[in-house]
C-alpha positions, 0 to 999 in steps of 0.5 A: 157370620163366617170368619175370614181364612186367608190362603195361601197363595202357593195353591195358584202356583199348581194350577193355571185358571183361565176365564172364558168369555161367554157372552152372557148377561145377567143382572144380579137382582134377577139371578139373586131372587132365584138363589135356592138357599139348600142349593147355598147350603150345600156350596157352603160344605164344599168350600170348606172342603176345598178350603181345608185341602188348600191349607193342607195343599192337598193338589189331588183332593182339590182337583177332585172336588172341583170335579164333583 
């Protein structure tokens, strides 16, 4: 299990996020019988990148990695 990180909430003062409705309905058993497990692993690396660029506010990496 992984430990908690609490951020800090400055990292939304930098960026406007915005949801968008897209009309799509999903039910939640169906998408999770089709989680690809490598596919979480990889994710799992990149939120820990972004979690360090967060904590040391660094603005250009985060937009990078939400590029990549």
């Amino acid at each position: 299990m992984s430990n908690i990180t609490y951020l800090p909430s400055t990292f939304f003062d930098q960026f406007t996020l915005t949801l968008v409705p897209v009309g799509s309905v999903r039910n939640s058993t169906n998408v999770l019988s089709t989680v690809d497990f490598e596919e979480v692993r990889k994710m799992a690396s990149l939120a820990d990148l972004m979690t360090d660029a967060i904590l040391k506010e660094d603005y250009k990496r985060i937009c990078h990695l939400v590029e990549v």
